[in-house]
N, C-alpha and C positions, 0 to 999 in steps of 0.2 A: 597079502602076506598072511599065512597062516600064523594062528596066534601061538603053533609050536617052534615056529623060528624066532618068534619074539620073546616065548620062553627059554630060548636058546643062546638068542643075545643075551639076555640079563644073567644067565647064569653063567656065562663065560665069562662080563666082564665082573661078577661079583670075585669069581675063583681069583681072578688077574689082579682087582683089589686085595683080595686077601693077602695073594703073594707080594701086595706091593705094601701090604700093612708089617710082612715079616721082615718083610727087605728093610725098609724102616729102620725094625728095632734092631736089627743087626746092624746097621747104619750109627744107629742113636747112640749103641753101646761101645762102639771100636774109639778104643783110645791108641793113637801111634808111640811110639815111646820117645819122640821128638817132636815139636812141632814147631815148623820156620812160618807159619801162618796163621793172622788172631781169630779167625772163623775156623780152622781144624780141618781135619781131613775128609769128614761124616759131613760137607758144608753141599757140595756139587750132589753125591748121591741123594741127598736128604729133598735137595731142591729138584732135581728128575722125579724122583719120587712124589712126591706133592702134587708135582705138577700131572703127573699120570693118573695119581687115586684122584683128584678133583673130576678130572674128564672123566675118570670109569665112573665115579657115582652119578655123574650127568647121564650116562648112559643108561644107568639101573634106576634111575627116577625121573628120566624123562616121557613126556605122557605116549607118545608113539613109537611105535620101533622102527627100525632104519626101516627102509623099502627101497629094493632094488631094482630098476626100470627098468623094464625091458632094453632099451639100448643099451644097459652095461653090460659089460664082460664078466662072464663068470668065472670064481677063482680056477680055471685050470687053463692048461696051455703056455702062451705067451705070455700072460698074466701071472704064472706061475715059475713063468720063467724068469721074470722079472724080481719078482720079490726071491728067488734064491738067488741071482746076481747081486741083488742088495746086501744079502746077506756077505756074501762072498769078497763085496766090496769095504764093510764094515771089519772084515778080519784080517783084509790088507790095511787097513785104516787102525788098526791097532798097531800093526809092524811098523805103518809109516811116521806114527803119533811122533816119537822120540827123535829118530835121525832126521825127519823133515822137520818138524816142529810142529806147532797146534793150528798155524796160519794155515802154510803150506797145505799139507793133511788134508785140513777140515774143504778147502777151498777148492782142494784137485776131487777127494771123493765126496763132496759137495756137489760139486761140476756133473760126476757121471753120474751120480743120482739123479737129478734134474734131468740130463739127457735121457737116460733110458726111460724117463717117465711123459717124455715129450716137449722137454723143453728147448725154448730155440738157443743156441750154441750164446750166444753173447749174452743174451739176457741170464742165462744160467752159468755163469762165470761171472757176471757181474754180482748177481746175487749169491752163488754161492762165496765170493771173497768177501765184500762187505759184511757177510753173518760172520764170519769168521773170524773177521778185523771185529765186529761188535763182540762177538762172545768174548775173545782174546782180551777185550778192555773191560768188558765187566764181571771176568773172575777175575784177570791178574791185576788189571789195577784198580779198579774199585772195592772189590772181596777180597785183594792180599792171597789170591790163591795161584800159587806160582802153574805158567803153564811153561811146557819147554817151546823156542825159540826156534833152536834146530838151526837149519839155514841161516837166518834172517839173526841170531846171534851177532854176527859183525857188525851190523847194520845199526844196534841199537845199543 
Protein backbone atom coordinates (compact mmCIF):
# COMPACT_ATOMS: atom_id res chain seq x y z
CA UNK A 1 0.00 0.00 0.00
CA UNK A 2 1.30 3.13 -1.05
CA UNK A 3 2.09 5.51 1.78
CA UNK A 4 -0.62 8.11 -0.12
CA UNK A 5 -3.48 5.90 0.69
CA UNK A 6 -2.25 5.71 4.14
CA UNK A 7 -2.10 9.42 4.10
CA UNK A 8 -5.58 9.07 3.02
CA UNK A 9 -6.83 7.12 5.71
CA UNK A 10 -5.64 9.30 8.50
CA UNK A 11 -6.86 12.21 6.92
CA UNK A 12 -10.36 10.98 6.47
CA UNK A 13 -10.71 9.60 9.73
CA UNK A 14 -9.25 12.81 11.33
CA UNK A 15 -12.06 15.04 9.25
CA UNK A 16 -14.78 12.41 10.61
CA UNK A 17 -13.18 13.04 14.25
CA UNK A 18 -13.49 16.42 13.99
CA UNK A 19 -17.16 16.16 12.77
CA UNK A 20 -17.57 13.87 15.64
CA UNK A 21 -15.88 16.41 18.16
CA UNK A 22 -18.66 19.09 16.68
CA UNK A 23 -21.37 16.68 16.84
CA UNK A 24 -20.39 16.52 20.49
CA UNK A 25 -20.79 19.96 21.62
CA UNK A 26 -23.91 20.31 19.81
CA UNK A 27 -24.85 17.28 21.68
CA UNK A 28 -23.30 18.65 25.16
CA UNK A 29 -25.22 21.84 24.81
CA UNK A 30 -29.05 20.79 23.76
CA UNK A 31 -31.04 21.34 26.67
CA UNK A 32 -35.06 19.86 26.05
CA UNK A 33 -37.36 22.08 27.84
CA UNK A 34 -38.74 18.81 29.69
CA UNK A 35 -36.99 16.00 30.71
CA UNK A 36 -38.90 12.52 31.73
CA UNK A 37 -35.30 11.11 31.98
CA UNK A 38 -32.28 11.61 34.79
CA UNK A 39 -29.30 10.99 32.05
CA UNK A 40 -31.15 13.76 29.44
CA UNK A 41 -31.68 13.65 26.06
CA UNK A 42 -27.64 14.45 24.88
CA UNK A 43 -27.23 10.72 26.83
CA UNK A 44 -27.51 8.14 23.58
CA UNK A 45 -25.81 10.78 20.93
CA UNK A 46 -23.08 11.57 23.38
CA UNK A 47 -22.41 7.75 23.77
CA UNK A 48 -22.41 6.98 19.77
CA UNK A 49 -20.22 9.69 19.64
CA UNK A 50 -17.51 8.54 21.96
CA UNK A 51 -17.80 5.51 21.01
CA UNK A 52 -16.95 6.66 17.16
CA UNK A 53 -14.07 9.43 18.09
CA UNK A 54 -12.31 6.49 20.18
CA UNK A 55 -12.19 4.08 16.95
CA UNK A 56 -11.15 7.11 14.61
CA UNK A 57 -8.21 8.07 16.71
CA UNK A 58 -7.14 4.19 16.80
CA UNK A 59 -7.26 4.69 13.28
CA UNK A 60 -5.10 7.96 13.13
CA UNK A 61 -2.53 6.55 15.75
CA UNK A 62 -2.36 3.24 14.76
CA UNK A 63 1.27 2.17 13.51
CA UNK A 64 0.15 0.57 10.09
CA UNK A 65 -2.63 1.43 7.61
CA UNK A 66 -5.34 -0.87 6.79
CA UNK A 67 -4.13 -3.16 3.70
CA UNK A 68 -6.46 -4.40 1.31
CA UNK A 69 -5.85 -7.99 0.08
CA UNK A 70 -6.11 -8.71 -2.88
CA UNK A 71 -9.16 -11.16 -2.47
CA UNK A 72 -11.25 -8.33 -1.27
CA UNK A 73 -13.67 -6.56 -3.19
CA UNK A 74 -13.21 -3.14 -4.11
CA UNK A 75 -15.66 -0.49 -3.14
CA UNK A 76 -17.66 -0.55 -6.47
CA UNK A 77 -20.39 -2.60 -7.86
CA UNK A 78 -22.13 -5.02 -5.68
CA UNK A 79 -20.17 -3.77 -2.80
CA UNK A 80 -21.55 -0.60 -3.50
CA UNK A 81 -24.63 -1.88 -3.95
CA UNK A 82 -24.81 -3.06 -0.70
CA UNK A 83 -23.80 -0.24 1.43
CA UNK A 84 -26.57 2.15 -0.43
CA UNK A 85 -29.26 -0.71 0.49
CA UNK A 86 -28.03 -0.06 3.88
CA UNK A 87 -28.31 3.19 3.63
CA UNK A 88 -31.91 2.72 2.33
CA UNK A 89 -32.62 0.34 4.93
CA UNK A 90 -31.59 2.71 7.84
CA UNK A 91 -34.24 5.36 6.44
CA UNK A 92 -36.96 2.83 6.66
CA UNK A 93 -35.57 2.06 9.97
CA UNK A 94 -36.39 5.61 11.14
CA UNK A 95 -40.12 5.39 9.64
CA UNK A 96 -40.44 2.12 11.40
CA UNK A 97 -38.67 3.32 14.83
CA UNK A 98 -42.15 4.67 16.34
CA UNK A 99 -45.19 2.44 14.99
CA UNK A 100 -43.08 -0.74 15.38
CA UNK A 101 -41.17 0.00 18.30
CA UNK A 102 -37.30 -0.15 19.12
CA UNK A 103 -37.48 -4.15 19.54
CA UNK A 104 -39.24 -4.75 16.36
CA UNK A 105 -37.36 -2.13 14.15
CA UNK A 106 -33.90 -2.67 15.26
CA UNK A 107 -34.35 -6.79 15.01
CA UNK A 108 -36.22 -6.75 11.41
CA UNK A 109 -33.45 -4.14 9.87
CA UNK A 110 -31.07 -5.74 12.00
CA UNK A 111 -32.04 -9.08 10.19
CA UNK A 112 -31.59 -7.62 6.59
CA UNK A 113 -28.36 -6.07 7.42
CA UNK A 114 -26.84 -9.14 8.33
CA UNK A 115 -28.39 -10.84 5.25
CA UNK A 116 -27.19 -8.72 2.67
CA UNK A 117 -23.75 -8.85 4.23
CA UNK A 118 -23.93 -12.77 4.15
CA UNK A 119 -25.30 -13.75 6.95
CA UNK A 120 -27.06 -17.17 7.43
CA UNK A 121 -30.85 -16.62 7.80
CA UNK A 122 -31.21 -17.87 11.71
CA UNK A 123 -28.20 -17.04 12.98
CA UNK A 124 -28.95 -13.32 11.72
CA UNK A 125 -32.26 -13.12 13.38
CA UNK A 126 -31.07 -14.58 16.34
CA UNK A 127 -28.51 -12.10 16.58
CA UNK A 128 -30.13 -9.36 15.20
CA UNK A 129 -33.26 -9.83 18.15
CA UNK A 130 -31.10 -10.50 21.10
CA UNK A 131 -29.04 -6.85 20.31
CA UNK A 132 -32.01 -5.49 20.29
CA UNK A 133 -33.60 -7.03 23.45
CA UNK A 134 -29.89 -5.96 24.99
CA UNK A 135 -29.91 -2.35 23.63
CA UNK A 136 -33.72 -2.11 24.63
CA UNK A 137 -32.55 -3.01 28.33
CA UNK A 138 -29.80 -1.05 28.66
CA UNK A 139 -31.18 2.46 27.53
CA UNK A 140 -34.62 1.94 28.84
CA UNK A 141 -34.04 0.27 31.93
CA UNK A 142 -30.86 0.63 33.09
CA UNK A 143 -30.22 4.53 31.59
CA UNK A 144 -34.05 5.61 32.18
CA UNK A 145 -33.93 6.39 28.58
CA UNK A 146 -37.44 5.79 27.30
CA UNK A 147 -37.48 3.88 24.12
CA UNK A 148 -40.92 3.37 22.11
CA UNK A 149 -42.45 -0.07 22.54
CA UNK A 150 -44.74 0.07 19.52
CA UNK A 151 -46.23 -3.30 19.01
CA UNK A 152 -44.96 -5.03 21.97
CA UNK A 153 -46.77 -2.02 24.18
CA UNK A 154 -49.59 -4.60 25.29
CA UNK A 155 -47.28 -7.22 26.05
CA UNK A 156 -45.52 -5.17 28.71
Amino acid sequence: MSSSNSLFQRLFAGVWLLACVAFALIAWNYQAPFSYEPVGPRAYPLLCLGLMAAGLAWLIARPTPIKRDEDEPALEGALLAKVVLCVALLVIYAGLFEPLGFIPASALIGTFIALIYGGRPVASVVTATLLAIGLYLLFDRTLDVPLPLGILEPLL
